[in-house]
C-alpha distance (Angstrom), angle and dihedral (degrees) to the residues before:
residue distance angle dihedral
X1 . . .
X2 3.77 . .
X3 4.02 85.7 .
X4 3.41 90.3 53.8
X5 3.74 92.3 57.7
X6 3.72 98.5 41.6
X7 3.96 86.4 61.3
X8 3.49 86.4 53.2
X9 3.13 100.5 56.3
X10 3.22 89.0 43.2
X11 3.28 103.3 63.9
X12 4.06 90.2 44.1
X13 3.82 84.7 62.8
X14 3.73 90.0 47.9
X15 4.00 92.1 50.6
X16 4.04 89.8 41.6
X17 3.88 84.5 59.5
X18 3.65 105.1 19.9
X19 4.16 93.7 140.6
X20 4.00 88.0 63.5
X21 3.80 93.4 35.9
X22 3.64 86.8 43.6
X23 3.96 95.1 64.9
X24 3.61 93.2 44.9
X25 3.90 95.0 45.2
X26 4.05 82.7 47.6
X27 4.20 91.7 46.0
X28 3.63 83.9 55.3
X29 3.80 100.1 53.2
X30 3.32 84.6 47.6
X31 3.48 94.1 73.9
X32 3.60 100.8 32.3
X33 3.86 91.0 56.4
X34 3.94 93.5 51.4
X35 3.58 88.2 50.5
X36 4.02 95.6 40.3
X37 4.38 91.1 39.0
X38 3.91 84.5 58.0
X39 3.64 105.5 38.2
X40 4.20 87.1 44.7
X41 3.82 86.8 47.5
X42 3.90 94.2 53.3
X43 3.63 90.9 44.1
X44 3.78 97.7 51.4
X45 3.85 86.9 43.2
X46 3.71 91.0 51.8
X47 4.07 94.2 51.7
X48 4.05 94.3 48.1
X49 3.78 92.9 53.2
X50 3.30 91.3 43.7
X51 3.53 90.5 45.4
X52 3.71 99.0 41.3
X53 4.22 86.4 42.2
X54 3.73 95.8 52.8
X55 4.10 86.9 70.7
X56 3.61 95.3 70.2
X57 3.64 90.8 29.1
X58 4.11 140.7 -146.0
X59 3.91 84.4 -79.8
X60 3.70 101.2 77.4
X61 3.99 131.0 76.5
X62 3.56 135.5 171.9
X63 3.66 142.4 -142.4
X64 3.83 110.4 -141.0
X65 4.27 133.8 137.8
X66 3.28 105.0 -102.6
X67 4.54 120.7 46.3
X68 3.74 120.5 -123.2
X69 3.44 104.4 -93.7
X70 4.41 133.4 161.4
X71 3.92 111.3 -141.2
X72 3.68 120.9 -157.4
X73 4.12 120.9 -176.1
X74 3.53 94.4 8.0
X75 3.14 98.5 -100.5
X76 4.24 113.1 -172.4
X77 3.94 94.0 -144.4
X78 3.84 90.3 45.2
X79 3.90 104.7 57.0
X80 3.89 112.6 99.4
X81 3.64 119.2 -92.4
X82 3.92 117.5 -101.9
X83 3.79 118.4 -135.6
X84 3.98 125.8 177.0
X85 3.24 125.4 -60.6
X86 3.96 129.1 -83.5
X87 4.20 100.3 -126.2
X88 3.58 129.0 -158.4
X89 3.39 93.5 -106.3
X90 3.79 93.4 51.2
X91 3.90 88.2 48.5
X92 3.33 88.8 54.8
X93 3.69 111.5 44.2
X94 4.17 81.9 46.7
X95 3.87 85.0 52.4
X96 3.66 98.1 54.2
X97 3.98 93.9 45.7
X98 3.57 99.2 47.8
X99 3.92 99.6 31.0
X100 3.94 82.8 91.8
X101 3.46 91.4 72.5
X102 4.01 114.4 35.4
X103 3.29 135.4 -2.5
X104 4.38 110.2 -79.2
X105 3.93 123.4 -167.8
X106 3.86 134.6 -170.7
X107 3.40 125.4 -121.3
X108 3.46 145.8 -172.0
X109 3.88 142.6 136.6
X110 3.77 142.9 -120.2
X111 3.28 132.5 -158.6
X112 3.97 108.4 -47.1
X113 4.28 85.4 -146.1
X114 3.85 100.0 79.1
X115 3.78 126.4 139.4
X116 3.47 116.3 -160.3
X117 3.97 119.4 -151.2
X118 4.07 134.0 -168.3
X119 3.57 116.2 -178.4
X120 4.30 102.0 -38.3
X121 3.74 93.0 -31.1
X122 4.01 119.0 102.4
X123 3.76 133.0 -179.4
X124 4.23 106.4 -140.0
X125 3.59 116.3 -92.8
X126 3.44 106.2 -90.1
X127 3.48 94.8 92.7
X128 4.36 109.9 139.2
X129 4.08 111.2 -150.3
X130 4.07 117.8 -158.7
X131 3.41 120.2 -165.1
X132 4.64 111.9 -144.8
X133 3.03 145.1 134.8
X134 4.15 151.0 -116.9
X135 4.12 88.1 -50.5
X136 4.02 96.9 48.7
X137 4.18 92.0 100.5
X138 4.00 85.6 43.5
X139 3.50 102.4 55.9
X140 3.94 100.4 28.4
X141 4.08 87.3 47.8
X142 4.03 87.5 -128.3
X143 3.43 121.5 160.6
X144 3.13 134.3 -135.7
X145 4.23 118.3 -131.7
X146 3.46 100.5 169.0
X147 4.05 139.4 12.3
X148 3.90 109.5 -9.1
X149 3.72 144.2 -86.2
X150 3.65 140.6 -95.0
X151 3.51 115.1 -51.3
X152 4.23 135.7 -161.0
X153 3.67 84.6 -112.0
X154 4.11 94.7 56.6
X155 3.53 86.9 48.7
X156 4.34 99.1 45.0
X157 3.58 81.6 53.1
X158 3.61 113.9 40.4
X159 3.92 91.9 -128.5
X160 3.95 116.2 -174.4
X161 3.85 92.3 -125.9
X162 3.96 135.7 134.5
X163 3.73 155.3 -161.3
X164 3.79 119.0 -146.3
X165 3.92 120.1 -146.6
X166 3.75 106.7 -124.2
X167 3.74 92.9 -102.3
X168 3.55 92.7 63.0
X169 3.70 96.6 44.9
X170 3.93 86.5 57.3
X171 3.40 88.6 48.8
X172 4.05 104.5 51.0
X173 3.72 101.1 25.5
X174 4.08 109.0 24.1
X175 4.51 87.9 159.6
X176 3.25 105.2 26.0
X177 4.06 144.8 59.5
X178 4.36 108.2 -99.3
X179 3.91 86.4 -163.5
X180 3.97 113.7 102.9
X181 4.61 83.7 21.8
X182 3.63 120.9 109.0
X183 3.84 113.3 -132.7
X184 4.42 125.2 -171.8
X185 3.50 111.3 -124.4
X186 4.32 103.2 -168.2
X187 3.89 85.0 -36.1
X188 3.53 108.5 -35.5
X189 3.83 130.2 108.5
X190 3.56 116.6 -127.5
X191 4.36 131.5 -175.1
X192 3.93 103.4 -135.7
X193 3.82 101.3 -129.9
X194 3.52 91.2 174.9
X195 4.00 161.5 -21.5
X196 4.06 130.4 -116.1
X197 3.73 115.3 -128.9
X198 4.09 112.3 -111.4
X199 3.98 105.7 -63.4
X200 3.21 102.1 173.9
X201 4.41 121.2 -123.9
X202 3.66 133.3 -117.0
X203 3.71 119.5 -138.2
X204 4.22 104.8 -47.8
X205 3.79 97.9 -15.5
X206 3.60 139.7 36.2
X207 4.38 138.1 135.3
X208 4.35 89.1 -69.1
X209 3.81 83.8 60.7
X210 3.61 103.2 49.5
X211 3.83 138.2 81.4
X212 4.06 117.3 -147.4
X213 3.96 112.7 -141.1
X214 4.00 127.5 -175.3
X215 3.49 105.1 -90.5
X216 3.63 97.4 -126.4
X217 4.18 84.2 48.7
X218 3.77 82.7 59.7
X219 3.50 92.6 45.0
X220 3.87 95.6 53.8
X221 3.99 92.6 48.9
X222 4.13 90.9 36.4
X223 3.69 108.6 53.3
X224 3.56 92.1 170.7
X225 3.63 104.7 30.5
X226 3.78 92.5 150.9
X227 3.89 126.7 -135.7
X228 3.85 120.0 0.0
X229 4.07 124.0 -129.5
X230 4.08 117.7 -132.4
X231 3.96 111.9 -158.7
X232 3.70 118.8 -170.6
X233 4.20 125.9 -166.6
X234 3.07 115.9 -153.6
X235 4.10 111.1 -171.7
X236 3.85 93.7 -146.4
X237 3.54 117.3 69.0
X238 3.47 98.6 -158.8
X239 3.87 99.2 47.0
X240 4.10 91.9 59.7
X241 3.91 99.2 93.1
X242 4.11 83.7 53.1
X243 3.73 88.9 45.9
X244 3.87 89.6 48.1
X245 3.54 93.4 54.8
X246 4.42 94.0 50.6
X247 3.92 87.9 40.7
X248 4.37 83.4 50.8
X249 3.59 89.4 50.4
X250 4.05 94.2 45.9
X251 3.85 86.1 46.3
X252 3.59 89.5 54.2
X253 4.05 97.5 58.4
X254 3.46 93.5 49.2
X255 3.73 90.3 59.2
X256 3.65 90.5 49.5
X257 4.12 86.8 -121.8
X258 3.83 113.2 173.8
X259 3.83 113.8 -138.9
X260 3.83 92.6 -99.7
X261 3.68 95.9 50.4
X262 3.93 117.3 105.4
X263 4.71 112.2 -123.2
X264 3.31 107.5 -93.4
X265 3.41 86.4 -161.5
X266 3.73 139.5 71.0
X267 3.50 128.5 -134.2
X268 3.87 117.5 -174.3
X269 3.80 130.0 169.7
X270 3.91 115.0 -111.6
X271 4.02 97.2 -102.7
X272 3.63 92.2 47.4
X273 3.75 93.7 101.9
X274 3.47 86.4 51.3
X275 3.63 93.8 46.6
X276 4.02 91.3 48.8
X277 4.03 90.4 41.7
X278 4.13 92.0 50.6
X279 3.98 85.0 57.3
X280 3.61 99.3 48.0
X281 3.70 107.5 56.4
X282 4.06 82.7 56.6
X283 3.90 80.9 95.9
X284 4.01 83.9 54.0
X285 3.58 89.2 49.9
X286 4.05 89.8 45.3
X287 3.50 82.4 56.5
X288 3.21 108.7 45.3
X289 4.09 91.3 53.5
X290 3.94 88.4 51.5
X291 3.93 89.5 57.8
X292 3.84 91.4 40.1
X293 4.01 84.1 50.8
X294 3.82 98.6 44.0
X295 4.06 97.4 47.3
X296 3.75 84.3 46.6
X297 3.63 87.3 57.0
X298 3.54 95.5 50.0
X299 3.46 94.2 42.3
X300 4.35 86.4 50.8
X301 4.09 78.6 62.1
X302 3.58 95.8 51.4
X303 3.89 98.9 47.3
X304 4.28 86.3 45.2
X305 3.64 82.1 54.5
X306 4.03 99.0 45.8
X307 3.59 95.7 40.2
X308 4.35 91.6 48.7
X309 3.74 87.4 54.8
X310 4.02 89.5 42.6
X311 4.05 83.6 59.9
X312 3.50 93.1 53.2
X313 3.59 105.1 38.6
X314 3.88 89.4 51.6
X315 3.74 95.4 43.1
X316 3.83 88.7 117.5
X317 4.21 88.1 49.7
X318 3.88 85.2 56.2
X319 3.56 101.5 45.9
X320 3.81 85.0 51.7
X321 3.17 95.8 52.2
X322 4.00 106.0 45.5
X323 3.78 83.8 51.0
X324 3.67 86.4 55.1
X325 3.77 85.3 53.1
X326 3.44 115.5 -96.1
X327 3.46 114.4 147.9
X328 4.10 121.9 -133.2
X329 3.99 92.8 -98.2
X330 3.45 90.0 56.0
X331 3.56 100.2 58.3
X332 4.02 85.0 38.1
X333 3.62 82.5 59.9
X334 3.32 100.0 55.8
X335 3.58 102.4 42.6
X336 3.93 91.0 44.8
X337 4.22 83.9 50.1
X338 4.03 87.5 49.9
X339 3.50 95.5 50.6
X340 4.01 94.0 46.3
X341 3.96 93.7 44.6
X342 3.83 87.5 57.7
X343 3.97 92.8 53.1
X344 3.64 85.9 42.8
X345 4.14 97.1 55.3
X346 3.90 85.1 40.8
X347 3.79 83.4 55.0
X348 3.54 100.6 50.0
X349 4.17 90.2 44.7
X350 4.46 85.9 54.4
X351 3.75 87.7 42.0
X352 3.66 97.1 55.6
X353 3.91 94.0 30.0
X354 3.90 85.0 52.1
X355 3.83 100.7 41.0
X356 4.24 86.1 59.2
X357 3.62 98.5 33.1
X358 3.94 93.3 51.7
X359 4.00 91.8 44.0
X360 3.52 91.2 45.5
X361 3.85 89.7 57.6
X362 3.89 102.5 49.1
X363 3.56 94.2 43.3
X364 4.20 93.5 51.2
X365 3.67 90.6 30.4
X366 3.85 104.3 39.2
X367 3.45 108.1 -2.0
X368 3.72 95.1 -105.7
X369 3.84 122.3 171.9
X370 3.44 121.4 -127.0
X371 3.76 130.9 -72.0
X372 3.50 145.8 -155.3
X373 3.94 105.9 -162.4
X374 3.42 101.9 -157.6
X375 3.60 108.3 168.7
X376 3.88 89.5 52.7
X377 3.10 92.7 51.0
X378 3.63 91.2 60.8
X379 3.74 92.0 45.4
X380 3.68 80.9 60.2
X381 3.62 98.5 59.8
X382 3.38 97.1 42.7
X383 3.71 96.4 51.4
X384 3.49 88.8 42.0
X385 4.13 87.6 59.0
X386 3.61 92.7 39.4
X387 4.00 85.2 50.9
X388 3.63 89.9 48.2
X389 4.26 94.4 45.3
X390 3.75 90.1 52.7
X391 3.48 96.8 48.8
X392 3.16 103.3 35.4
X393 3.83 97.6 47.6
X394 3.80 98.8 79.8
X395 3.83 94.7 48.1
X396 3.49 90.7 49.3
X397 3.81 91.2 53.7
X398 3.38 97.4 53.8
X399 3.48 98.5 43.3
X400 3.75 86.3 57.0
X401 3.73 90.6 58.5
X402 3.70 96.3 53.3
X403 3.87 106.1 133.0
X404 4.04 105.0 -126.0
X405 3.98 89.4 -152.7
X406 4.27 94.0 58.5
X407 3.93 88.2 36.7
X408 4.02 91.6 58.0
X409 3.55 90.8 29.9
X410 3.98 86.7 106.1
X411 3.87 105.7 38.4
């Protein structure tokens, strides 16, 4: 009972001086909503690569000249090392010895600037083209909606033909079938074959933005296309590191490496970006907590400061009170109870703000899904009461001390 009717009177207080309390309660959500915006924004982050990941799976890896690596700062010693390229005729030769043993597609990439046209409609020019072959929807886990993929006999024969990313289907042919129609990609006719089911994209690119070429087709129109991309699947998840190692050791021969002689290759497994990225934007989580710690500091000030000149403007209330007869821990109590309420509303104001703010930023930024971080959340309130118990102690404590004779000394 005699809680209840400390918060009460709490919260009258806060309304009697809501400007002041206001500030503090808005210092406070501050802090909370940097923290909250970040930690929501990681977790969203986390979820859509994961989610978008998953489709091509933690059993695929790839052989290319340069390893999957995140740079932040731009750092000159920190950007991954470039080795020589991966040819066609590497890719290949590497293809046809290993082929025996799990799936192996050909990559490579065009220009990531096409526009695609059909009749007078065009997507924007931000269109990415990859050149493959017969085991592209294999090891990339796309599916096929409509039509079908690449096949051997595209590739033997150069054919001008295409798959359209989802995206790009809705785009050019939102009530009708695009398979059997011709479309221009930057000023070259291509026969749709086929669409991609719904992938999903990442920031400005992703599988509904891109068209899938032969790889000789892309070849012929990109002379120098620059170095090619090997995927493998391998339908066991737990055999890939041993399937890593044979496909390194294959690699090797077809450079003509002597036993001595450092890869210069890389081979990564699919989720390693991922992987590499998820440990990176620690430091963004380091600094997001040191923000969230030093406006909660500053905000500790402010309450101190509100809550001393609460004590003395309502010296007179106190007086009245003890001489009413409540004892020095219940006006402790309520002071202590005013103080935490107004960390606790400037909580719940950075929780919310942080909760949509952090959402909204992985799903425009990375195409995130949504996110409920509950265990920040919780950190929240508890370092909003721990805010409010350390701040609110000393005011408390003096208040409690008030002498009722000098307080009513003037009525």
């Amino acid at each position: 009972m005699q809680v209840r009717v400390n918060i009460s009177q709490s919260l009258e207080a806060i309304r009697a001086n809501l400007f002041r309390a206001g500030i503090t309660i808005f210092i406070i959500a501050l802090g909370i909503t940097a923290l909250v915006v970040v930690m929501t924004s990681i977790e969203g982050i986390k979820s859509g690569m994961s989610s978008s990941f998953s489709s091509m799976g933690t059993n695929t890896f790839r052989i290319q000249n340069q390893a999957s690596r995140v740079v932040f700062g731009g750092r000159r010693g920190a950007r991954p090392k470039r080795l020589p390229p991966i040819t066609y005729e590497e890719a290949t030769r590497f293809q046809k010895d290993f082929v025996q043993y799990a799936p192996v597609c050909i990559t490579g990439s065009g220009s990531p600037m096409n526009e695609v046209k059909y009749r007078q409609t065009s997507t924007n020019p931000n269109i990415q083209m990859v050149g493959t072959d017969e085991y592209y929807s294999q090891t990339a886990r796309y599916l096929i909606e409509e039509g079908r993929s690449i096949s051997r006999e595209d590739v033997d024969l150069t054919r001008n033909v295409v798959v359209l990313g989802h995206e790009i289907r809705e785009k050019l042919f939102p009530y009708e079938s695009p398979v059997g129609k011709f479309v221009n990609v930057s000023g070259d006719m291509y026969k749709v074959i086929g669409v991609y089911e719904k992938m999903g994209t990442s920031g400005l690119s992703g599988a509904d933005r891109t068209v899938v070429i032969p790889i000789t087709t892309l070849r012929s129109h990109y002379s120098s296309m620059g170095s090619l991309t090997i995927n493998v699947y391998v339908a066991q998840t737990e055999q890939i590191e041993s399937y890593m190692e044979e496909a390194k050791g294959f690699f090797r021969q077809v450079r003509g490496l002597r036993l001595r002689d450092e890869e210069d290759f890389a081979i990564d497994k699919s989720d390693a970006f991922v992987e590499q990225f998820l440990q990176q934007i620690g430091i963004i989580t380091l600094a997001a907590q040191v923000i969230a710690l030093i406006t909660l500091l500053g905000a500790s000030v402010a309450l101190l400061n509100v809550m001393l000149v609460s004590v003395t403007e309502r010296t007179m209330e106190i007086g009245l009170r003890k001489a009413l007869g409540a004892t020095r821990s219940n006006i402790q109590s309520q002071f202590l109870i005013e103080a935490v309420l107004i960390c606790q509303l400037g909580g719940i104001v950075g929780i919310f703000l942080g909760v949509l703010g952090g959402n909204l930023v992985s799903n425009l930024a990375f195409a995130g899904t949504f996110v409920i971080p509950w265990a920040w959340m919780l950190i929240g309130v508890i370092a909003c009461l721990v805010v409010g118990v350390a701040s609110g102690f000393y005011p408390a404590w003096k208040a409690s001390r008030v002498d009722p004779i000098d307080s009513l000394r003037g009525v």
